[in-house]
C-alpha positions in Angstrom: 146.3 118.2 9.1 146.8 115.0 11.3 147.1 115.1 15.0 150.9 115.4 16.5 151.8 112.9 19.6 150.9 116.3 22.4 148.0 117.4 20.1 146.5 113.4 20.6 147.1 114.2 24.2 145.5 117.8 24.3 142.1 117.1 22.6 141.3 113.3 23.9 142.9 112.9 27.4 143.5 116.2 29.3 141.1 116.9 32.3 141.6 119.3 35.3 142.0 117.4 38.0 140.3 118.1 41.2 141.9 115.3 43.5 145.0 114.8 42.6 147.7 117.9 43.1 149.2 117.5 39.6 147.8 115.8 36.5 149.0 115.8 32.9 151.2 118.0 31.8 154.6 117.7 33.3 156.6 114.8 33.9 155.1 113.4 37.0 151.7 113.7 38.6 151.5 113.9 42.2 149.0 112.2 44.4 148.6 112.6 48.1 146.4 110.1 50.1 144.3 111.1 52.8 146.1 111.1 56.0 146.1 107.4 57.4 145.4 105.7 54.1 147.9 103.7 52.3 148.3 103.9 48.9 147.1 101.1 46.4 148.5 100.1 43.2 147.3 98.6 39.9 148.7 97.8 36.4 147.5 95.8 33.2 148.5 95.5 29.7 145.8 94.6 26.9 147.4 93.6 24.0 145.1 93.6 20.1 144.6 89.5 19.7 145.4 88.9 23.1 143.5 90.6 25.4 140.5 91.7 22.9 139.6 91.0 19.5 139.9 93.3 16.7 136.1 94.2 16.5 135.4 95.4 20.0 134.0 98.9 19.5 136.5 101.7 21.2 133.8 103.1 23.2 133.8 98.9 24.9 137.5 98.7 24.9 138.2 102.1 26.7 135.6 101.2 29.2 137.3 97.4 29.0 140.8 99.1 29.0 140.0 100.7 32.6 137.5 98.0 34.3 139.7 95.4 34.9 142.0 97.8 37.1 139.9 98.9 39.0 138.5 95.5 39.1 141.8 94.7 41.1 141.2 97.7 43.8 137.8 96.4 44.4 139.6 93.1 45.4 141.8 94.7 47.8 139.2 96.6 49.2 140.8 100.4 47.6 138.9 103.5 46.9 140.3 104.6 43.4 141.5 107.5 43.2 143.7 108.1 40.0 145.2 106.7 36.8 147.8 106.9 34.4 147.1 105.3 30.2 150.1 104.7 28.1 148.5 103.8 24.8 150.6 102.6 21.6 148.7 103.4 18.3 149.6 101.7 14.6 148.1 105.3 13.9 146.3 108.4 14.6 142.5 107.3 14.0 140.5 109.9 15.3 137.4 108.1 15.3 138.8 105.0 17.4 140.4 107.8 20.1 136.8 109.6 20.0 135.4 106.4 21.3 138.2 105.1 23.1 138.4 108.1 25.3 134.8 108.3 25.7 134.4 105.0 27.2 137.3 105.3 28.9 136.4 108.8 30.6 132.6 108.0 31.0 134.1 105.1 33.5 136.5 107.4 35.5 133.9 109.7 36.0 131.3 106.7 37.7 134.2 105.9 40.2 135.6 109.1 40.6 138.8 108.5 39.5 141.3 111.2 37.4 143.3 110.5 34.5 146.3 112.2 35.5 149.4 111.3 32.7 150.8 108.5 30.8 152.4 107.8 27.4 151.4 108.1 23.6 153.7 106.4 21.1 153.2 104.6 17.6 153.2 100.8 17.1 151.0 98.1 17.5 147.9 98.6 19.8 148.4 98.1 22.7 146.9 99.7 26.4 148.7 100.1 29.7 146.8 101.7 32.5 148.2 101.8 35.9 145.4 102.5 38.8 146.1 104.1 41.8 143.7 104.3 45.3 143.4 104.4 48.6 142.8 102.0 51.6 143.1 102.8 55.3 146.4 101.5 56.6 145.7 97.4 57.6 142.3 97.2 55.9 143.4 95.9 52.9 141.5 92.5 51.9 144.8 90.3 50.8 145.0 87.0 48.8 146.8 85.4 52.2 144.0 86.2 55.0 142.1 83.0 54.2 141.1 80.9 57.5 139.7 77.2 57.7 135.8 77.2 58.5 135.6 80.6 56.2 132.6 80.9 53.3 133.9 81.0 50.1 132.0 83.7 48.1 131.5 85.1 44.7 129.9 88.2 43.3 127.5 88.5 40.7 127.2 85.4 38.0 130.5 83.8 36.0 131.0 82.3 32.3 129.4 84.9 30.3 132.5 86.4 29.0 134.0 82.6 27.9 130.7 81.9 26.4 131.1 84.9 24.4 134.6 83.6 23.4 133.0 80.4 22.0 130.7 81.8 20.2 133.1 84.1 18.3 135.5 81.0 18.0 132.4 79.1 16.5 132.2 76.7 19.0 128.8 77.3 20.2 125.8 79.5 18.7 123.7 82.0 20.8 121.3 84.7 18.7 119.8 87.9 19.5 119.8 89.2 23.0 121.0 86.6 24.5 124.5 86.8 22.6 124.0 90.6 22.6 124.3 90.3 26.7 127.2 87.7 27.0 129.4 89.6 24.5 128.6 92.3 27.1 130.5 90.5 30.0 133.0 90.0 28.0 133.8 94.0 26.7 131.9 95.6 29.6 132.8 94.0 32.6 131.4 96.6 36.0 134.5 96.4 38.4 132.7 95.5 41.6 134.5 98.5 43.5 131.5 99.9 45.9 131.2 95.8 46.3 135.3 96.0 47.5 134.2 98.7 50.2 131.5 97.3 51.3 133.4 94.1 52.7 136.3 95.7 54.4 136.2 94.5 58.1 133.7 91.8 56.8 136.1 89.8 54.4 139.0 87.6 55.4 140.9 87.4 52.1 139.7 88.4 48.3 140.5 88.4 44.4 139.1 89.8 41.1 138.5 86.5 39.0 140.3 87.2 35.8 142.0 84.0 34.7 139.4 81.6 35.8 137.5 81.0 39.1 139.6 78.3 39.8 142.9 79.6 38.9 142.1 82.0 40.8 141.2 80.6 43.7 144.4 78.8 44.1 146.1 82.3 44.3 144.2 82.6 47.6 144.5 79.1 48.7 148.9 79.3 47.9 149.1 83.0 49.5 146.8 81.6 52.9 148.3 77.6 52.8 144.8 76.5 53.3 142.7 74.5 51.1 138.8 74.5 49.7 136.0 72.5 48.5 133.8 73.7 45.9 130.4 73.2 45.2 130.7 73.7 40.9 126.9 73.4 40.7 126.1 76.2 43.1 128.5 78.7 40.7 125.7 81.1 39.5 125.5 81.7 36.2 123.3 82.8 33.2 120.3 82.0 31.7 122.5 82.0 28.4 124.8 79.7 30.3 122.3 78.0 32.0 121.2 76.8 28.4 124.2 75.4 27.0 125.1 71.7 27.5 126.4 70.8 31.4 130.2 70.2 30.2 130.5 74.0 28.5 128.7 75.1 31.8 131.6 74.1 33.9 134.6 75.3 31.8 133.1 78.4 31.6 132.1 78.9 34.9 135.2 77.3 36.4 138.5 78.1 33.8 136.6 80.9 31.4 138.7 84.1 32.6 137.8 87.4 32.2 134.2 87.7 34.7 136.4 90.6 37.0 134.0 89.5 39.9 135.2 89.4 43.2 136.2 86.0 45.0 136.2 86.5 48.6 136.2 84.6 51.9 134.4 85.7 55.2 133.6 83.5 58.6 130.0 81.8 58.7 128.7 84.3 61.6 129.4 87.2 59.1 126.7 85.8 56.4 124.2 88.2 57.1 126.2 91.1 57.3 128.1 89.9 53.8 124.5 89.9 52.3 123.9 93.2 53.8 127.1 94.7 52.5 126.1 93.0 48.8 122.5 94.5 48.5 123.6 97.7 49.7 126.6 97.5 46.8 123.9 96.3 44.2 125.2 93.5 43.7 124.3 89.6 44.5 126.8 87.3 46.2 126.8 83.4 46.6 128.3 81.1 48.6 129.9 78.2 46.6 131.8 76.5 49.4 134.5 76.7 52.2 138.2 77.0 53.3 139.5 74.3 54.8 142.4 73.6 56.8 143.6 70.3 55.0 145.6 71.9 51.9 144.0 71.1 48.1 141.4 71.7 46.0 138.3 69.3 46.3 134.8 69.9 43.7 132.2 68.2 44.8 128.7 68.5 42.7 124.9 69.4 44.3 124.9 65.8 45.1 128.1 66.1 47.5 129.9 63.8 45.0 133.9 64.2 44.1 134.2 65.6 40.6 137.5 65.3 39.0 139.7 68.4 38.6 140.5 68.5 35.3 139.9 72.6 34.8 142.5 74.9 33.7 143.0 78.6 33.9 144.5 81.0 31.7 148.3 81.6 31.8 149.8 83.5 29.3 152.8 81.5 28.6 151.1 78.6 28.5 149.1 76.5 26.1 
């Protein structure tokens, strides 16, 4: 006998919650923040053919489906704390929930953080998870607390996850491990939440890079009306990447989308202590320029000369 819309529910995504005061089950959940902490919020939609491709294994898109929320409380420096999935299905395929909810779940547990309701209906697939966490009340890293004379950081390496986009698209080849670890970026992308933490009181200003390290990095540079240079050579990237020929470097280091590193600005005398907060998170940071007071966007290559910006990011509603 197939599974009914509550059944679905019952055997895939109810949990007993221990943090939050209500989970699934009735029509609301109910969440109550530590005393003194405000209350974060996080929602994203990934759409079959827009966001992912039809192959991704359900184990990599629950995990997928989840990541790039809390991706977006890491950036605001937010403790997650609970979520809610409203999932669309063309039909009941127990194996594709098995793994969905398995990836999904197995990521919840690493960062602590509840499923506690949602919706279930038919039609075609699509994933809606709203995040919610906790920040103590001003901490918050913003997109608009940019200052001139700030390092411009970024976490871990970008590109990976466009490089893996090419290759599908047959634009470029990579074999074995190497394609095995940039499809990775791309459907396993580690929100850099214990990262997010780590740089409250440290950070002026930050952002999850999900439409393009530059695109991106205008958000910040609109929200704080300050400007930036760029060194694009000191972007760090992959060996894979690394490999490829210098023009595919840059767009997929600077307009390839979906990395979910964090993007963040700190004054020069807090290098050390940025460092300190990135080893103890696990993971590396670089710094790949500076905020400037004079408004625009300037690249400059390793040899301090003006490169043309030419690089999009990703919009939706755009071409």
């Amino acid at each position: 006998m197939s599974l009914g819309e509550f059944d679905l529910i019952a055997r895939y995504f109810t949990r007993e919650v221990r943090r939050a005061a209500l989970g699934v089950g009735d029509d609301c959940a109910l969440l109550a923040p530590t005393a003194g902490m405000q209350l974060a919020t996080s929602s994203d939609m990934l759409v079959e053919g827009r966001h992912f491709l039809s192959t991704v294994a359900p184990e990599r898109l629950g995990h997928k489906a989840l990541a790039v929320n809390l991706s977006d409380l890491a950036a605001c420096g937010a403790r997650p704390l609970g979520f809610t999935l409203a999932l669309a299905l063309p039909r009941v395929d127990e194996v594709f929930l098995d793994g969905f909810a398995r990836g999904l779940l197995r990521l919840a547990d690493a960062h602590d953080c509840e499923l506690i309701g949602g919706d279930t209906t038919q039609g075609p697939l699509n994933i809606c998870i709203t995040a919610f966490g906790e920040v103590p009340a001003g901490a918050a890293l913003l997109r608009s607390g940019a200052v001139p004379g700030d390092d411009l950081y970024v976490s871990g390496s970008l590109g990976d996850a466009r490089l893996a986009l090419e290759v599908f698209r047959g634009h470029l080849a990579l074999e074995g491990m190497r394609f095995d670890a940039v499809r990775a970026a791309m459907e396993l992308p580690q929100p850099r939440v214990s990262l997010g933490l780590a740089l409250r009181g440290l950070a002026h200003s930050a952002i999850d890079i999900s439409d393009g390290l530059l695109g991106d990095l205008r958000h910040i540079l609109r929200r704080s009306a300050v400007g930036a240079t760029v060194d694009i050579d000191a972007v760090p990237r992959s060996d894979a990447l690394a490999a490829q020929a210098p023009e595919w470097q840059r767009v997929c280091t600077l307009a390839g989308g979906d990395d979910y590193e964090l993007l963040f600005t700190a004054p020069p005398r807090q290098d050390r202590a940025v460092h300190e907060a990135a080893a103890q998170a696990g993971v590396p940071v670089t710094r790949i320029g500076r905020i400037d007071a004079e408004p625009g966007l300037r690249l400059v290559d390793r040899h301090r000369v003006a490169v043309a910006d030419t690089f999009g990011s990703f919009d939706h509603f755009r071409p």
